[in-house]
VEXGUMAR-897151 format. One record per residue (C-alpha): y, x, z; residue in three letters. Coordinates in steps of 0.25 Angstrom, whole numbers, plus 2048, in hexadecimal, padded with zeros to 3 digits. Each point is the difference from the previous one (the first is absolute). Example, Ala and Ser with C-alpha at 12.3 -4.5 7.8 and 13.67 -1.06 7.14 Angstrom:
7EE83181FALA80E8067FESER
This chain:
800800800UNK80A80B803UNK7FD8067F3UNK8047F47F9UNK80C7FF807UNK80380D7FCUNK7FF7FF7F3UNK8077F4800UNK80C807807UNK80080B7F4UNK8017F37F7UNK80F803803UNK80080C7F7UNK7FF7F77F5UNK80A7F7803UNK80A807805UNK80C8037F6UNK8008117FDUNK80C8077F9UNK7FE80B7F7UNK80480980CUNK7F97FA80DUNK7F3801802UNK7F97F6809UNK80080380CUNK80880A802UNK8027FB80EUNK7F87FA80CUNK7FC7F2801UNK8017F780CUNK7F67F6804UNK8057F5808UNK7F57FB809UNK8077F3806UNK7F980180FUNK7FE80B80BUNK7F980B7FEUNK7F3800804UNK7FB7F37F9UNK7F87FD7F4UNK80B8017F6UNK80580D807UNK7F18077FFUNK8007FC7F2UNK80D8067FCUNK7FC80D806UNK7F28017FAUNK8097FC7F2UNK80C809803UNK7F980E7FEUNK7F67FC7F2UNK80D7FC7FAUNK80780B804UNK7F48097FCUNK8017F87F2UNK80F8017FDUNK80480E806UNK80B7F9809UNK7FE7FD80FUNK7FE7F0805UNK8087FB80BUNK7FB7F5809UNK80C7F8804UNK7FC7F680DUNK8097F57FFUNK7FD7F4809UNK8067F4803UNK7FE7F27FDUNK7F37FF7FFUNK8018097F4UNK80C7FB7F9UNK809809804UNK7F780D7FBUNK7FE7F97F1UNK8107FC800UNK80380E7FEUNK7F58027F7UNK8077F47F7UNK80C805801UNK7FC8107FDUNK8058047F2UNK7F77FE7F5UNK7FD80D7FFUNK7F1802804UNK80480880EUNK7FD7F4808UNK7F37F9803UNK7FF7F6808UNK7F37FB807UNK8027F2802UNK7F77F6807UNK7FB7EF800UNK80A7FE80AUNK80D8097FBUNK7FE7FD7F2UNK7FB7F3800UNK8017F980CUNK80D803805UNK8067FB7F3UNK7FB7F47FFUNK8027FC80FUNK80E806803UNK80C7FB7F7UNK80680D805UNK7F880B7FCUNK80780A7F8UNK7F88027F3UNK7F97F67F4UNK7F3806800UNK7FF7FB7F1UNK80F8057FEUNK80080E807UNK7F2806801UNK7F48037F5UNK7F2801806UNK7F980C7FAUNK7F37FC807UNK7F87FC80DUNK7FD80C808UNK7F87FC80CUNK7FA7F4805UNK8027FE80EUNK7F67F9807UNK8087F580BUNK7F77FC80AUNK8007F1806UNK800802810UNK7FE7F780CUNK801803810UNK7F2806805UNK7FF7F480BUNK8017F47F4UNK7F27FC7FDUNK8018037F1UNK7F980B7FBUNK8017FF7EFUNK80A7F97F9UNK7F77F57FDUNK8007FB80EUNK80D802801UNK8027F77F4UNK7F57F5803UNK8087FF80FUNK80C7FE7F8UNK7FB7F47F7UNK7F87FA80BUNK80E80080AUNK80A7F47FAUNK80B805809UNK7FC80280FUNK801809809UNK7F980A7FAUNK80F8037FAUNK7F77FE7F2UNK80A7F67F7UNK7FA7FC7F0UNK80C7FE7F9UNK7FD7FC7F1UNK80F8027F9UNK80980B803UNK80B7F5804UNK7F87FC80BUNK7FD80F805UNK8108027FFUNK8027F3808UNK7F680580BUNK80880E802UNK80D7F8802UNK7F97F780AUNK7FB80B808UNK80D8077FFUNK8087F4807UNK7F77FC80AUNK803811806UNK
């Protein structure tokens, strides 16, 4: 998977305007990872950073930039110059997500960024406290159908009106 994502990343090369005089790159490139360092996309684009720079002759920078659950770190990727120096990492929830739930987030992901490819796929695991009685997501689930809305704190909402409708209720009666 890194090897694709590295060759993906050399893609650039090819897409970048040269002039008769430049060569590319003549310069390092920055990785924007839009989290902490330390985390999946951090690890990644440090087992990247030195194939790249092995490749093209010029060293890699790993950039950390969190905030906003990732929308901060793929901003300044959008808003780099199009000049192939910046990559960004991005992530469901700072490319995808974010936009589509916040009216305020700062970039169009259609507008502002090109996906080059999928890196890594990130396994999410689906977690529940060790003193519930569930142990698989299945009886997790069948609990759920089987609880109309009791005291199990279980609700089966069948439009997403009627979910919204339920948060507001909860909210005012706090």
């Amino acid at each position: 998977m890194l090897h694709i994502l590295a060759v993906a990343l050399l893609a650039l090369t090819f897409t970048v305007p040269l002039s008769a005089q430049e060569q590319f790159p003549n310069r390092p490139i920055r990785i924007i990872v839009p989290f902490t360092a330390g985390g999946p996309s951090d690890i990644v684009a440090r087992l990247v950073a030195p194939k790249i720079t092995a490749t093209l002759g010029q060293p890699v920078i790993v950039d950390n930039r969190p905030g906003a659950g990732g929308v901060t770190g793929v901003d300044i990727a959008a808003k780099a110059a199009p000049d192939g120096y910046t990559i960004g990492l991005g992530s469901a929830g700072g490319v995808a997500i974010s936009p589509l739930l916040d009216r305020g987030t700062p970039f169009d992901p259609l507008r502002d960024l090109a996906l080059l490819t999928l890196g890594v796929l990130v396994p999410e695991p689906i977690v529940v406290s060790s003193v519930t009685p569930y142990r698989t997501l299945q009886e997790l689930l069948a609990a759920a159908r089987a609880a109309r809305q009791d005291q199990s704190g279980f609700h089966r909402f069948r439009q997403p009106a009627a979910f919204g409708g339920r948060i507001a209720e909860e909210r005012d009666r706090h």
